[in-house]
Each structure stands twice: as C-alpha cells, then as structure tokens.
C-alpha angles and dihedrals in degrees: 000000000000106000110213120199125245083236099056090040095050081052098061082049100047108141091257087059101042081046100059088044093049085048087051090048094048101050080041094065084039095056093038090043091061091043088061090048098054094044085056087046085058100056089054105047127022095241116231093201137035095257094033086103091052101048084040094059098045091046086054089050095046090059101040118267109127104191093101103046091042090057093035087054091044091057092055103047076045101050103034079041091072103030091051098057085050089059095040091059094056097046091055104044082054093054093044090055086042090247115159109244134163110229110261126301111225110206124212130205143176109283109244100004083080111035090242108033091236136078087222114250140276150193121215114214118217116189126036135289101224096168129076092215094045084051097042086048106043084048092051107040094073106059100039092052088042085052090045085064091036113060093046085058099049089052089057093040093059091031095064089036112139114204123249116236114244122274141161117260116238115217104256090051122143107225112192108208123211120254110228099262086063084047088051092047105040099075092037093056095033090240102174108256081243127046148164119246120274131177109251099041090055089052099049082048098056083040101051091053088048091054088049094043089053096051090049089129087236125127117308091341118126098262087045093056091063099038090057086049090058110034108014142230103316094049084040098058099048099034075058089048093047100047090044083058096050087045087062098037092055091044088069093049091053092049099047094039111033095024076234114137089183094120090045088089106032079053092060090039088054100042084052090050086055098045088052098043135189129310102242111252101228092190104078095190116159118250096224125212096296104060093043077062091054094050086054086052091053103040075059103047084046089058092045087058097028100118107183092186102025098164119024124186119204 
C-alpha cells in the first residue's frame, strides 16, 4: 500500500481546487436542470424546433407555473444523486487504501443537444494502485454504490408512472427500450407497458446505462479494474480485446437493426482503452471469498442494466 502524506492530501483539496469542483457541479445542475425541464416541455407540447421545449419551459416558469422546474430539479437531485455516490465510492475507497484522487469532476453539457445535460463525472487518480485488493475495491466501489441509489429510484420512477394514451409511431422516432431491471419491475409494480416521462425514471435510466457501460471488463474502466484484480494482466488484455470486438460488432447491428449509431462511439473508447491497456499491480495479495462474492454481485448488477438495443429509431 502507497502511504500519502496529510500534507499532500490537504494539498489535492486546497479551496481553489474544491472550488473549481463546486463551479463544475453547479453549471452541471444548470445544464441538467434545463434538460428536465425540457424533457418535461416535451411531454406537454409536440415541439415544432428543436429549442420550443426549452423557451417553453422557461416561459411557464416565468410565469409561474412550477411543473416544469420541480421535475427538472427532480431530475437533477435524481441524476447527480446517483452519479455522485458512484464517484464517491471511488474517492473514498481511494482514500481508505491512501491513493492519491481528485474529488469528482462533474461534466456539463448543452441541454437537449445530450439526453442528460451532463457527460457524467469523473475522479482522476493520481498515484498507483500497487495492490490487487485496493484495485479490485476501488473498481468496485462505484458501481455498486451508483446501483444502491439506482435501483430505489427506479422503483419510484416506475411506481408513479402514468400511462401514455395510445398513438401511431411516425417513422424518425426515437424509441427508449427498457434495460432488464425495468423489465423485471414493470409487471411487479403494475407500471403500464406504455408511460409518460417522468423524472426519476429518466434519470435511473441514464444512470443505469451509465452503470453497464463502466463495468464493460476493458481497459481502466470500472469492469476492467476488477478483472485485472482477479485474473491478471494476460486474461485481462484479451477479455478487453474481445469485449472491444463485441462492442463493434454489436455497433453495426444496432445500426442496421434499430437505425441507431449509439455504439459507434463507446467501440472507439474501448478500442482506445485496449490499445492503452492496464498499469501492472506489483502487490499479488489474494481476494479472499468475499470479494469473489462481490464480483458475482457485480457481473449481476452489470446483466440487470446491460441494454443491447438501448435507442431504437423507427
């Protein structure tokens, strides 16, 4: 284990630094908070342009009328909720095992131009990882505590679903399929087959894509952490391989089947992960029974948000 000194730590959380984490949260909920909202907008009116939901959002608000910021503040308590405890769990595994970690780095992005007005978020590490069990649990830790959140809000979300009346599909529309958890939900908490959108549900559903695309076993993603913890470098590297080609392969289906390119850009990310690789773990320490528990619970967690086809467009 790498000991790190307080003074080194108290360095990566000087007040500069908390502050620039604190700006990027705060556009962050901006930028998600407007997405809600337009989301929200959507459901109401059938937009014209591509911004009508925005400016009518913020003209409904303007005049009072606070559907549209309560769910679009819903969305982001919702949302940053979840991604926060992911990234949480990282940063303090790391700090448990002395590993050097910048808080989290929340990521903006244009409302409505990204389906959830954020990039995610992120920590940067910044020393190595020389032990297979601090590798396996600071992995890990995300997407388990991401999931914990997750899955409670998924429940809500479906819960308070309203059904959508019945209408005819035209061809360019965007279709959102279910990952298997809301499969699994639907029938147990009588959620019509059908529903408007609703806040929470959107967000577990960005969230829960999010949780399947981070324990993809590639590279330093999540999954890859803990494969490398538990098999090491060589079954690492070609599990990584593999999984990059599936991820094409199945980039091309999607395209072909469902005229949806959303693969097309996680297949270059893993490829560049390959390519990249893994840092070597020097510390060979065994995992023990109840981490090999805890992959099972992962490799689990991963099937209940896998979505093969997540976006379809007739």
């Amino acid at each position: 284990m790498e000991y790190v000194s307080s003074q080194t730590r108290d360095r990566d959380l000087s007040m500069p630094r908390v502050g620039f984490h604190l700006m990027l949260f705060g556009i962050t909920c901006l930028t998600t908070t407007i997405t809600g909202m337009a989301w929200w907008a959507a459901e109401q009116m059938k937009p014209t342009s591509f911004f009508e939901p925005i400016t009518w959002a913020m003209t409904e608000t303007a005049n009072g009328h606070l559907h549209a910021l309560a769910n679009g503040l819903l969305f982001t308590f919702t949302l940053l909720g979840i991604l926060g405890a992911h990234e949480f769990g990282h940063y303090f595994a790391c700090r448990y095992y002395g590993v050097r970690a910048t808080l989290p780095f929340f990521l903006p992005a244009p409302p409505m131009i990204t389906f959830f007005g954020t990039f995610g978020a992120v920590i940067k590490i910044k020393s190595p990882i020389t032990s297979r069990r601090a590798l396996f649990d600071i992995g890990i830790a995300g997407p388990l505590a991401g999931f914990a959140l997750a899955l409670p809000a998924s429940v809500i979300g479906l819960w308070v679903a309203q059904e959508a009346p019945a209408s005819s599909l035209s061809p360019g529309t965007m279709i959102f399929n279910d990952p298997p958890l809301f499969r699994m939900l639907i029938p147990l908490l009588h959620a019509p087959p059908t529903f408007n959108w609703n806040p929470m549900y959107w967000a577990a559903w960005g969230a829960l894509l999010v949780t399947a695309l981070n324990l993809f076993p590639v590279g330093q993603l999540d999954g890859g952490h803990v494969l490398y913890a538990i098999t090491g470098r060589r079954i690492h590297k070609w599990v990584s391989a593999g999984t990059s080609l599936a991820v094409a392969c199945l980039a091309i289906g999607s395209f072909v089947w469902h005229g949806s390119p959303i693969w097309l850009l996680w297949t270059v990310v893993l490829l560049f992960l390959t390519k990249v690789g893994h840092p070597p773990v020097t510390d060979e320490d065994p995992l023990g029974t109840a981490r090999t528990v805890l992959a099972v619970v992962a490799v689990i967690v991963f099937l209940l948000c896998f979505m093969p086809f997540p976006i379809s467009i007739l």
